[in-house]
C-alpha positions, 0 to 999 in steps of 0.5 A, a space after each residue: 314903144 310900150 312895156 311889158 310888165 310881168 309880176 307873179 303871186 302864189 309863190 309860197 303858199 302851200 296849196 292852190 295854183 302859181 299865177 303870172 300876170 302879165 299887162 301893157 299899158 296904153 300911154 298915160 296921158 292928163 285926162 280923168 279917163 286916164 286917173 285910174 293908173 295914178 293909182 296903180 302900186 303893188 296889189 299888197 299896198 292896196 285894199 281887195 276892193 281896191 284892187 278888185 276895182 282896179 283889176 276890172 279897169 285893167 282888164 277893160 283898158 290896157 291895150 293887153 293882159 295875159 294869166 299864166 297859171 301853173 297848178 300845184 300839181 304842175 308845182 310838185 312834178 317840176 318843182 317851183 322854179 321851173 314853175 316860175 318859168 313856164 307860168 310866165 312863158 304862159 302868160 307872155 303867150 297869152 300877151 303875144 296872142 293879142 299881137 300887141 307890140 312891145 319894145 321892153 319886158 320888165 319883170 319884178 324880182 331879180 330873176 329872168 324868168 324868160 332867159 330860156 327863150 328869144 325874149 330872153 334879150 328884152 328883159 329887165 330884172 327889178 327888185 320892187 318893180 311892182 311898186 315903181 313900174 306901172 306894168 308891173 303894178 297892174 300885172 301884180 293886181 290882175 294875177 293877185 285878184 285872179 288867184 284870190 277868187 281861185 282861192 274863194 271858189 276852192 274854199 266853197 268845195 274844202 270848207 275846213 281848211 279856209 282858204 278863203 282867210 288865208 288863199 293858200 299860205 301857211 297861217 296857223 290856223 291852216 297848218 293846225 288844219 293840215 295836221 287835223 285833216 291832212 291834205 285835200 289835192 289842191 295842196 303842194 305835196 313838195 311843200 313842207 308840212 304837206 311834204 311829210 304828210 304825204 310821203 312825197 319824198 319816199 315816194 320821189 326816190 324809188 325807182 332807180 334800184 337794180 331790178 335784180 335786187 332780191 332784197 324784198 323792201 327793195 323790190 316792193 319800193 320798185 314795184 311801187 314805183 312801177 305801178 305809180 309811173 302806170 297809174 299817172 300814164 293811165 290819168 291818175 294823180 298820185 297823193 300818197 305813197 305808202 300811208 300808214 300808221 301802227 295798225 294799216 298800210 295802203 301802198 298807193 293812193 290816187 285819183 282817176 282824173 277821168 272818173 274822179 273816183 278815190 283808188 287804194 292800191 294794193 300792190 302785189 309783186 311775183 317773180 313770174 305770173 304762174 300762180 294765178 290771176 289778180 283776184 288770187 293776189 288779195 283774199 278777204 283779210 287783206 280786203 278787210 285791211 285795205 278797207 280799213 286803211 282806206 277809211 284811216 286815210 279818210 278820218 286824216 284827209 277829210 277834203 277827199 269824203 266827197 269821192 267815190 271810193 275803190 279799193 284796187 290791186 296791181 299785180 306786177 311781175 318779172 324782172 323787168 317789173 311788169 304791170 300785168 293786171 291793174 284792177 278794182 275790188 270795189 269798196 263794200 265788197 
């Protein structure tokens, strides 16, 4: 009975997506038409056209191949291990949908990244498989070639960061890019210098304080929270909380997956809503302000020039921090 080789590329890099690759192979037999598996190694041994030819006969021959691929912002939400996990239960899926059988799962590494589930029992783990199983070699090749021209293609929409030279990983020239221009949404926000950049640990542990607290940093952190958790249920992705310097703050920073706009959210906490609606939350100073920080934010993080641009307010209230209004002041107001 066949294998299945399970090989995963992207890792470590600090931007673009983790793919899994997984093959079976047909049985190798002494005919040219069979030659191109002699060739098979680990992807790193091997030249990009060499391994972009071999992709496309890989993709052509083996009996069956399947991608499973994680975003980075799946990364950031469930950290990289957990990422491991389901990219390569993505890509066995992809396998399984061909109904192709195999009697053994091989996995490069040390770690069973199947062990959660009933296939669990077929697996073995192999240091070096890449480079020693065939399967292996051809799933390292086809996720490496895969990610790659992801890269390329992101590389076409962010110039400046060049991910086309490096494909996401940590080389000088692409951390002195992030420090220059700050992140673009493709990047890790959990990895480290992104980490920091963005202010993903501050924004990770508000949340769980007693809403009780009349302390008012502590109220702001919960009502942050709140309107984040609001923001993500309603197909925002969250890039920054809190962005400042010593002349600007903006509490939150997202993007309407929907409408693709770029929104700077004001957030405003009251104890009760007597006072007024939301536009009496934000009067023309503070517009002037966030409008301000809105632009700082831009001059650090050029990858997000190409949106359109909205200035927000949440108004939340109550003990139970409540968000009772969520709206848009537009940007040249």
């Amino acid at each position: 009975m066949a294998i299945l080789g399970i090989d995963e590329v992207g890792r470590g890099p600090l931007a673009g997506p983790l793919v899994v690759g997984a093959v079976i192979l047909p049985e190798y037999l002494p005919y040219p038409r069979f030659d191109w598996m002699l060739e098979l190694r680990d992807s790193k041994k091997l030249t990009a056209k060499k391994r972009e030819e071999l992709s496309d006969v890989i993709m052509t021959r083996a009996k069956a191949t399947g991608l499973g691929w994680v975003s980075s912002q799946e990364i950031d939400e469930i950290g990289i291990g957990k990422a491991l996990r389901l990219a390569t239960r993505r890509a066995v899926t992809a396998i399984r949908e061909r109904h192709e059988p195999f009697s053994q799962i091989i996995i490069d590494g040390k770690v069973n990244f199947l062990s959660e589930t009933t296939l669990g029992q077929y697996v073995s783990t192999m240091p070096k498989a890449d480079d020693l199983v065939k399967e292996v070699s051809a799933a390292s090749i086809i996720a490496k070639v895969a990610r790659d021209k992801y890269m390329v293609e992101l590389a076409k929409k962010y110039p400046e960061y060049g991910f086309e030279k490096h494909m996401g990983y940590g080389t000088a020239f692409h951390r002195e890019a992030i420090e220059r221009l700050g992140i673009c949404p493709e990047h890790r926000k959990s990895f480290e210098p992104c980490r920091s950049i963005c202010g993903f640990d501050e924004m990770n542990n508000a949340g769980d304080e007693d809403a009780s607290c009349e302390n008012t940093t502590e109220i702001g952190k919960i009502a942050e929270q709140k309107v984040a958790e609001y923001l993500e249920k309603h197909d925002h992705m969250i890039i920054a909380r809190n962005f400042k310097n010593k002349y600007c703050e903006i509490d939150i920073v997202s993007v309407n997956m929907a409408t693709m706009k770029l929104c700077f959210t004001e957030v405003k906490y009251r104890k009760d809503n007597a006072r007024g609606g939301g536009l009496g939350a934000v009067d023309k100073k503070k517009r002037d302000q966030m409008k301000f920080a809105a632009e700082v934010f831009l001059k650090k993080n050029s990858g997000f020039r190409e949106y359109d641009l909205l200035l927000t307010v949440a108004v939340v209230s109550g003990k139970d921090f409540e968000v009772d209004d969520w709206f848009a002041l537009g940007f040249d107001d």
